[in-house]
LUMTIGU-647518 format. One record per residue: residue number from 0; x, y, z of N, C-alpha, C in turn; residue in three letters. Coordinates in pm, whole numbers, always signed. Layout:
<atoms>
<n NUM	n_X X	n_Y Y	n_Z Z	ca_X X	ca_Y Y	ca_Z Z	c_X X	c_Y Y	c_Z Z	res ALA>
...
</atoms>
This chain:
<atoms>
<n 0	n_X +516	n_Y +511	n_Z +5082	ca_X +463	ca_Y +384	ca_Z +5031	c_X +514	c_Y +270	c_Z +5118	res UNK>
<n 1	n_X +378	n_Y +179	n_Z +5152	ca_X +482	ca_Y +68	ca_Z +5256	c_X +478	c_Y -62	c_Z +5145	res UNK>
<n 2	n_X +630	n_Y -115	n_Z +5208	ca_X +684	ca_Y -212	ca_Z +5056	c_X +637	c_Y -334	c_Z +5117	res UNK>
<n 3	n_X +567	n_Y -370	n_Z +5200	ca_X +531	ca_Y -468	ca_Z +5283	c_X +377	c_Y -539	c_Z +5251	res UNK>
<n 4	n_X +333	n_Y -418	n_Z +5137	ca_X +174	ca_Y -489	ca_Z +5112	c_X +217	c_Y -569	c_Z +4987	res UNK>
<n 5	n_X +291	n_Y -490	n_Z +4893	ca_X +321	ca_Y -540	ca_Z +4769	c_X +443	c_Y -629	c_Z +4717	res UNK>
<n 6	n_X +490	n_Y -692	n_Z +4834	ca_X +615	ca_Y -721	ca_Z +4807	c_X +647	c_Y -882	c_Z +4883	res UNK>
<n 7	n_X +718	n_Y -983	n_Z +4844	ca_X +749	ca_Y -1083	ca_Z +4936	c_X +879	c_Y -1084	c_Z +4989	res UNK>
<n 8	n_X +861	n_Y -1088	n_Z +5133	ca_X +988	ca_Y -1113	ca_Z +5199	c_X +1037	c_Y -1263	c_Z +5145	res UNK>
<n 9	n_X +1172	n_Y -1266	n_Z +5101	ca_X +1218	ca_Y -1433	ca_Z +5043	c_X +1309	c_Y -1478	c_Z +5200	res UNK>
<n 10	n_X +1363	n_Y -1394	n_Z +5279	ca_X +1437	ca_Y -1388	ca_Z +5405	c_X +1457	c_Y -1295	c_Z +5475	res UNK>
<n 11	n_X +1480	n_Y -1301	n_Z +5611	ca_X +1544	ca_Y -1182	ca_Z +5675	c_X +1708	c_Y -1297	c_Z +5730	res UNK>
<n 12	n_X +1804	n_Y -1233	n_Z +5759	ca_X +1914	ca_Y -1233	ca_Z +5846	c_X +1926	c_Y -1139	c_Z +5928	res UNK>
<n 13	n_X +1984	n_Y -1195	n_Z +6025	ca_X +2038	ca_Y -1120	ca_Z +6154	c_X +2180	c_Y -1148	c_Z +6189	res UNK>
<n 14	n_X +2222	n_Y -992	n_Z +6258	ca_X +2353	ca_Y -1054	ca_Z +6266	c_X +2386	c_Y -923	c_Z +6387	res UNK>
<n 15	n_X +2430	n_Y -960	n_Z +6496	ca_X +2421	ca_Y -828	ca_Z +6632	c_X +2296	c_Y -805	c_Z +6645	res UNK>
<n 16	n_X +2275	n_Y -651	n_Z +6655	ca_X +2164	ca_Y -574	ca_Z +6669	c_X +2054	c_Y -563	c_Z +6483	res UNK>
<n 17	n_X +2112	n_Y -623	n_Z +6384	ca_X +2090	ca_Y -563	ca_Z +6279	c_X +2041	c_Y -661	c_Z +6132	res UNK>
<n 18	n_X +1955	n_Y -651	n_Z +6063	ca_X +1879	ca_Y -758	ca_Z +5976	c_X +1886	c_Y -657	c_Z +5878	res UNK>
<n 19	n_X +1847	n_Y -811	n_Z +5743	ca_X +1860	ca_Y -835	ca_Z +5648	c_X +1769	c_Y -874	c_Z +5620	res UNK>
<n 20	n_X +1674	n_Y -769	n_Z +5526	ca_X +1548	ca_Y -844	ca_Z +5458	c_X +1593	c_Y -826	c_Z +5299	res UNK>
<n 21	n_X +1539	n_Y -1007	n_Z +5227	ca_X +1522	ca_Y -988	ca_Z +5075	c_X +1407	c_Y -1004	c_Z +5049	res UNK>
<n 22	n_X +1378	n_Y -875	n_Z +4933	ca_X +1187	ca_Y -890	ca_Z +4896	c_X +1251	c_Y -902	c_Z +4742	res UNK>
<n 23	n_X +1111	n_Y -976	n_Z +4700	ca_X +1060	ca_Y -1010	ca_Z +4545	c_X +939	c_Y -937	c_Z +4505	res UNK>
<n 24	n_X +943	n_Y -852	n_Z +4406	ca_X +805	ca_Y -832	ca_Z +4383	c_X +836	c_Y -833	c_Z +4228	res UNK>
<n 25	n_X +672	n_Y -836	n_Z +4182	ca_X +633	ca_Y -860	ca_Z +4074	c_X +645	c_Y -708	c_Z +3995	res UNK>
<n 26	n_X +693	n_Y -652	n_Z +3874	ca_X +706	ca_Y -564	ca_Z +3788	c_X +586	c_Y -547	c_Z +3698	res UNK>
<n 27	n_X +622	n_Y -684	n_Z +3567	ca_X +513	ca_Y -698	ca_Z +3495	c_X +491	c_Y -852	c_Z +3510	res UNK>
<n 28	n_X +430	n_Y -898	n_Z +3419	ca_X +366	ca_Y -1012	ca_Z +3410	c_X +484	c_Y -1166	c_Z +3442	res UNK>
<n 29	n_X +604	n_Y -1103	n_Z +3385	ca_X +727	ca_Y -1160	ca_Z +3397	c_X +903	c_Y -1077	c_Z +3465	res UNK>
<n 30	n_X +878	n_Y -962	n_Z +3445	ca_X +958	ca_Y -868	ca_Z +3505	c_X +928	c_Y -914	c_Z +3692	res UNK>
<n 31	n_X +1034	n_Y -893	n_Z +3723	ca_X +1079	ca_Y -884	ca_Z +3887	c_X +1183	c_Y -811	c_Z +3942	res UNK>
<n 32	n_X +1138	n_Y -727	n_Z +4060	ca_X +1235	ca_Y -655	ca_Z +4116	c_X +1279	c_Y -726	c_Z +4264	res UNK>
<n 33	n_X +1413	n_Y -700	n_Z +4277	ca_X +1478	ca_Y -773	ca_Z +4401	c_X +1517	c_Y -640	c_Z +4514	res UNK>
<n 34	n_X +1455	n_Y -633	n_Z +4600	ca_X +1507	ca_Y -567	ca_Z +4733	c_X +1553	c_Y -588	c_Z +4828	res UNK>
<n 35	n_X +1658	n_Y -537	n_Z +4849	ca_X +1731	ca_Y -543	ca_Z +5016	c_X +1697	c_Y -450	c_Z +5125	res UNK>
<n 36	n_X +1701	n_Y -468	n_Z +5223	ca_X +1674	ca_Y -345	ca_Z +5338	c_X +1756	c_Y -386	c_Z +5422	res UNK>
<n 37	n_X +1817	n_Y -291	n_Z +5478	ca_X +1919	ca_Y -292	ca_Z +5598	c_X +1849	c_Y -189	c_Z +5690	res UNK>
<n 38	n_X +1827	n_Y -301	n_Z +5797	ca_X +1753	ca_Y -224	ca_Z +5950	c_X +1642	c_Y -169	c_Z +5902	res UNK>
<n 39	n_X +1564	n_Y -271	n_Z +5796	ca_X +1395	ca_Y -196	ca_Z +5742	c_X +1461	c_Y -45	c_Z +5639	res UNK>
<n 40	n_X +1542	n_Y +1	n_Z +5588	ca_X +1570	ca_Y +72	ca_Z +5489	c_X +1625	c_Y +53	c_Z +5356	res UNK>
<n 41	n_X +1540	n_Y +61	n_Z +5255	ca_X +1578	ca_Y -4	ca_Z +5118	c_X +1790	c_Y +46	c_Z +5041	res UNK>
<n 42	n_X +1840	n_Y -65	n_Z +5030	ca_X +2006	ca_Y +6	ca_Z +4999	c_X +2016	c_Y -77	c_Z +4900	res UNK>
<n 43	n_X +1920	n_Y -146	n_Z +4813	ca_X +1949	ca_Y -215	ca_Z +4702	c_X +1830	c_Y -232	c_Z +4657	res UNK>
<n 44	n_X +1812	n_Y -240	n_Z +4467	ca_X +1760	ca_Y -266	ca_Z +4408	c_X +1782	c_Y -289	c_Z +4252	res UNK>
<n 45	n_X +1707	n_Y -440	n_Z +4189	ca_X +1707	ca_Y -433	ca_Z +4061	c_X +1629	c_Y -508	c_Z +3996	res UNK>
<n 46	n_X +1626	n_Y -511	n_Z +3876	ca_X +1500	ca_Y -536	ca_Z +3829	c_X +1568	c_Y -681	c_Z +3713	res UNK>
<n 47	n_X +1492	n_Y -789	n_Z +3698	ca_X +1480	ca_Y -902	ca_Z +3596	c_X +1445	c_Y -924	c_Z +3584	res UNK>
<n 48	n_X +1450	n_Y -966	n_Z +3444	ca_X +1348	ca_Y -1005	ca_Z +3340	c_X +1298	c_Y -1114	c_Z +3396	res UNK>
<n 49	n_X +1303	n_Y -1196	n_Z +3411	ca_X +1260	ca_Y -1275	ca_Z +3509	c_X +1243	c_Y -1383	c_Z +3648	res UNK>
<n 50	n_X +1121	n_Y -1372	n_Z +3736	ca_X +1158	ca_Y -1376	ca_Z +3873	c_X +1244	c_Y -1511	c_Z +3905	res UNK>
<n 51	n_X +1288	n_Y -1612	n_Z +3822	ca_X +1352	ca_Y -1760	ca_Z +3830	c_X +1536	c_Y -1626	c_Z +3846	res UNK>
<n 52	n_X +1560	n_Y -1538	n_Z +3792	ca_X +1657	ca_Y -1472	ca_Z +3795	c_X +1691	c_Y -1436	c_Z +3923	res UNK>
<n 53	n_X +1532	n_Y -1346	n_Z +3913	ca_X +1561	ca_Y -1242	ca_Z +4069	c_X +1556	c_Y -1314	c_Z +4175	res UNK>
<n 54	n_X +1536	n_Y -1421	n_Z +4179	ca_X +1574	ca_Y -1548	ca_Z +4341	c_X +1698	c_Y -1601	c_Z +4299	res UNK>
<n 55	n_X +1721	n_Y -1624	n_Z +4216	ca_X +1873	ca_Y -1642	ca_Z +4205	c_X +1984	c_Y -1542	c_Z +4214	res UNK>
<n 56	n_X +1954	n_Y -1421	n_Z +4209	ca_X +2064	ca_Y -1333	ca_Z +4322	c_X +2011	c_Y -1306	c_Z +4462	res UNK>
<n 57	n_X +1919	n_Y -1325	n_Z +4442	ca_X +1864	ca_Y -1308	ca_Z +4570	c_X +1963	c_Y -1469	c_Z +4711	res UNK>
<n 58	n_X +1956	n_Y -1567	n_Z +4616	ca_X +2000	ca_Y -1703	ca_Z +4700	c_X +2176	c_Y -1648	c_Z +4701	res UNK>
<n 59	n_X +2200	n_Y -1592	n_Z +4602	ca_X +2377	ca_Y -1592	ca_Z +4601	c_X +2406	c_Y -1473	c_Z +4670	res UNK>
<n 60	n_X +2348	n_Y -1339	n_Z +4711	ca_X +2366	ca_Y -1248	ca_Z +4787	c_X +2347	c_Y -1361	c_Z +4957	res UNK>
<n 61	n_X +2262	n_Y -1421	n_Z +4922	ca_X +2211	ca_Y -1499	ca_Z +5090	c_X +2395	c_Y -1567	c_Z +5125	res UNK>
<n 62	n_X +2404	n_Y -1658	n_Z +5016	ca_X +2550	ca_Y -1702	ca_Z +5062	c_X +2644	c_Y -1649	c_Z +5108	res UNK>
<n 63	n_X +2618	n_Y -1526	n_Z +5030	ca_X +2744	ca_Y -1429	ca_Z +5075	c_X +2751	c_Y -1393	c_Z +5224	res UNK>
<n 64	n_X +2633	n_Y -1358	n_Z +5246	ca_X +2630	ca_Y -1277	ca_Z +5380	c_X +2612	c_Y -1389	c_Z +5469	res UNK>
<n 65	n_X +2559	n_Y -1519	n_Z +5472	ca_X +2624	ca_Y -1645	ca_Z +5554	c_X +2729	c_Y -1677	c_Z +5594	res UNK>
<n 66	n_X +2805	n_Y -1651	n_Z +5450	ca_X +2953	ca_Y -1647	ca_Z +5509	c_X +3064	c_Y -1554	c_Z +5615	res UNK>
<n 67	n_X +2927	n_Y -1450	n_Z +5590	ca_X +2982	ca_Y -1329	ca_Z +5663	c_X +2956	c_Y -1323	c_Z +5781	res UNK>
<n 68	n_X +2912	n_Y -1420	n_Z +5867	ca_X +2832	ca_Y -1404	ca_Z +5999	c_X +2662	c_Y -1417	c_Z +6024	res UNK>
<n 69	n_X +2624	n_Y -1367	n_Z +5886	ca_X +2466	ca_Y -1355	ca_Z +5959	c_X +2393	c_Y -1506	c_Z +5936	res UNK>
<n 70	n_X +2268	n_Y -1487	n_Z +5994	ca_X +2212	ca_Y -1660	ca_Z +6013	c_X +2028	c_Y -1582	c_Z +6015	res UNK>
<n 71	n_X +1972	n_Y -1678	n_Z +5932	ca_X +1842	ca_Y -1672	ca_Z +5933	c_X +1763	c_Y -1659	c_Z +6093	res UNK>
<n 72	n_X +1663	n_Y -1593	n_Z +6001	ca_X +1563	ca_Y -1504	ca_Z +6145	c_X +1433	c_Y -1507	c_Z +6033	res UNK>
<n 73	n_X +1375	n_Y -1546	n_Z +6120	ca_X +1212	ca_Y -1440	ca_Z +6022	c_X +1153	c_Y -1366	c_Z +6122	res UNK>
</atoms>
């Protein structure tokens, strides 16, 4: 299944050779799932009740890994 038809990239980071994509997609009508991919391979996922949630870990995972070196790329 490619997660790329059904899904929104909210960012990628880069950091060396190696990125950070966060996707949003829609569940149900109000349900949202949050994905990570490291180097295009999914290593995180979860689901909230709703998507005002799932961008809000989505923004506080972003901080984290800012702090860690990486810097926006699309």
């Amino acid at each position: 299944m490619d997660h790329q038809h059904s899904a929104q990239r909210v960012w990628r980071l880069r950091k060396q050779n190696h990125s950070v994509d966060a996707e949003v997609r829609a569940v149900t009508r109000s349900d949202a799932l949050v994905q990570f991919f490291y180097d295009g391979e999914l290593t995180y996922e979860r689901r909230w009740p709703t998507r005002v949630e799932a961008l809000g870990e989505i923004a506080e995972r972003r901080a984290e890994l800012e702090r860690s070196g990486w810097t926006a790329h699309w």
